[in-house]
C-alpha positions in Angstrom: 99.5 204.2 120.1 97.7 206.0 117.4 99.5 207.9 114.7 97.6 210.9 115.8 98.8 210.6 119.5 102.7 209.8 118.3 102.3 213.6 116.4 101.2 215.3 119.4 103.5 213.5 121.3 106.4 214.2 119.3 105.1 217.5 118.5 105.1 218.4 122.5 108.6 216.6 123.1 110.1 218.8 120.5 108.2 221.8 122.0 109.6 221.2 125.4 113.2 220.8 124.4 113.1 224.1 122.2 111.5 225.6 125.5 114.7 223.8 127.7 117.3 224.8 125.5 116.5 228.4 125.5 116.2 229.0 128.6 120.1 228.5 129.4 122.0 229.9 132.1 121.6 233.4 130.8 117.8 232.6 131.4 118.3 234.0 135.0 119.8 237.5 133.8 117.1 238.1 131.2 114.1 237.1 133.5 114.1 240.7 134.9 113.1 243.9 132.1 115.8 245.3 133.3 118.5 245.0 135.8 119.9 248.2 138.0 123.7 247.4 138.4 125.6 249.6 140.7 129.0 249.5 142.3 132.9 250.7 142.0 135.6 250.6 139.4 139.5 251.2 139.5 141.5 251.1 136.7 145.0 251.0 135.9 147.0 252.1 132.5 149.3 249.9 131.3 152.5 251.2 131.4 155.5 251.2 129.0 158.5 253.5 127.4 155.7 256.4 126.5 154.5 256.7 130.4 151.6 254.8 129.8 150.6 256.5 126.3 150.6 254.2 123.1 150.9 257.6 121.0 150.7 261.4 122.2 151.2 264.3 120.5 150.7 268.2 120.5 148.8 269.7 117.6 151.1 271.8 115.7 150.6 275.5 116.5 148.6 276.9 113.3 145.5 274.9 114.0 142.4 276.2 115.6 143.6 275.0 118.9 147.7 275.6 119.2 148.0 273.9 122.5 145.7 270.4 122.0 147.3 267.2 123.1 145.7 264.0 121.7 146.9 260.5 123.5 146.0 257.3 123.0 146.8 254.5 126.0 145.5 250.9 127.3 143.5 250.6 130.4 142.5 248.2 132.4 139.6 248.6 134.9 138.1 246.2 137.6 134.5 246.4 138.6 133.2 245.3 141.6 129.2 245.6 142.6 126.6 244.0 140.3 129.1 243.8 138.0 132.0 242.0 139.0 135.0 241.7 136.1 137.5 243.5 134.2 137.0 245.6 131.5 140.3 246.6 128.8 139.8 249.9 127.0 141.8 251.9 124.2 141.8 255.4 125.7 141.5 258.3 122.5 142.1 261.3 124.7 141.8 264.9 123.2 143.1 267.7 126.1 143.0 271.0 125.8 144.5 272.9 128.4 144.9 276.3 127.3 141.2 277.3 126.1 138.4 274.9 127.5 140.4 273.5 130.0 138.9 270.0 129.0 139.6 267.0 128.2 137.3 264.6 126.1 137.7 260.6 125.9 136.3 258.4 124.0 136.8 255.0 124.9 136.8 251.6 123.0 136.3 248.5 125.6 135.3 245.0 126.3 133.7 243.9 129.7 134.3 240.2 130.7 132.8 238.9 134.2 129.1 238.4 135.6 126.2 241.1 136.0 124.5 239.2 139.2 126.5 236.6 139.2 126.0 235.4 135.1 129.2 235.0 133.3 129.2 236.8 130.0 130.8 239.6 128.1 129.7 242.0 126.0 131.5 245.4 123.9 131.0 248.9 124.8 131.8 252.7 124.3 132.5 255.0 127.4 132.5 258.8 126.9 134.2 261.2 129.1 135.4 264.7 130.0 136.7 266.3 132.3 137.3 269.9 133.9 141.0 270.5 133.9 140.7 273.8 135.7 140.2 271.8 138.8 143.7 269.8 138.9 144.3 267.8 140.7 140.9 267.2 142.2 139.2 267.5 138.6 135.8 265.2 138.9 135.0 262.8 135.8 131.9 262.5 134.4 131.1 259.5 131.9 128.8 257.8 129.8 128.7 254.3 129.3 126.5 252.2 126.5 126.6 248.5 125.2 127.6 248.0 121.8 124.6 245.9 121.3 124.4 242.9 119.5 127.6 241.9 120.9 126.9 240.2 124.4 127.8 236.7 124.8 126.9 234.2 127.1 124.7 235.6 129.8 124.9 238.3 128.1 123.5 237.8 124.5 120.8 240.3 123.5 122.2 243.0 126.5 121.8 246.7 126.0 121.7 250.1 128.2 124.2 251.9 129.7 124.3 254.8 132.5 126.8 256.7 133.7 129.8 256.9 136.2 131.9 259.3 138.5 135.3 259.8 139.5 135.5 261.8 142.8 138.4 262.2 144.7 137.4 258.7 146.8 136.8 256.7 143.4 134.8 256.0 140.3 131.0 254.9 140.7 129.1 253.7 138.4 125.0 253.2 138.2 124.2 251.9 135.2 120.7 249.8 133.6 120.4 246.8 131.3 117.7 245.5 128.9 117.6 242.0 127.0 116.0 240.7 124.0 112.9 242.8 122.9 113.4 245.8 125.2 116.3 246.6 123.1 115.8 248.5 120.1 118.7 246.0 117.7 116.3 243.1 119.3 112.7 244.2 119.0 112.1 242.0 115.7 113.2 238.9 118.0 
């Protein structure tokens, strides 16, 4: 063989295993621009001496709102749908129950499980609030967004988000996710 030959043949080999080794088992995830994921979530607070709450405390009375209770618990939630998994999240809960009648969360988490049957994980921030003029049948309303840039497995380059719904039958969520250059941490990629 030719010297010329053995460089395009090596140059091709090397091209076809750079092409095979990207194209890993997240490869079926990413295929689609983006992926509509749907389903139901319970969740449960861990519970311990507190009732459940890591730290909660009234704001003392001189400040601009006398009767504000801020918490902070663990939760643990299980999805089941297009996503299938568990998710662990530091609730930071702000209630205020004499003025707005609302309470605000803001919520710290990690998802570990598949999105259509991938295995992966990936970091992300929920936001909440609810009406609390409405206890006990108060609906939730939430936001839910990927931390991107930290998806592994499956789920390396994920993004997106949607939102959720607590009604008095369960939570719902509906949320979309992008990969690789249809996210905006990803477009130089």
């Amino acid at each position: 063989m030719s010297a010329s030959r053995r460089v395009v043949f090596t140059g091709g080999l090397i091209l076809m295993l750079v092409v095979s080794s990207s194209m890993g088992p997240a490869s079926h995830v990413r295929a689609a621009a983006a992926i509509h994921a749907v389903g139901t979530l319970t969740t449960y607070f861990f519970p311990n001496a507190l009732g459940g709450a890591i730290a909660s405390r009234d704001v003392p009375q001189d400040g601009p709102y006398p009767l504000l209770n801020a918490t902070a618990r663990f939760a643990v939630s299980t999805y089941t749908g297009s996503l299938e998994g568990t998710t662990l999240t530091l609730q930071i809960i702000a209630r205020d129950d004499a003025f707005l009648k609302r309470a605000f969360q803001t919520n710290p988490g990690t998802f570990w499980g598949t999105l259509n049957g991938q295995p992966g994980s990936f970091a992300f921030i929920l936001h909440l609030q609810t009406d609390r003029s409405q206890l006990p049948a108060a609906p939730i309303d939430g936001k839910f967004v990927v931390v991107e840039g930290t998806g592994m497995g499956a789920f390396e380059g994920i993004c997106g988000g949607g939102a959720f719904r607590t009604g008095a039958v369960g939570t719902d969520y509906d949320y979309t996710f992008r990969f690789g250059s249809d996210c905006k941490a990803n477009n130089n990629q």
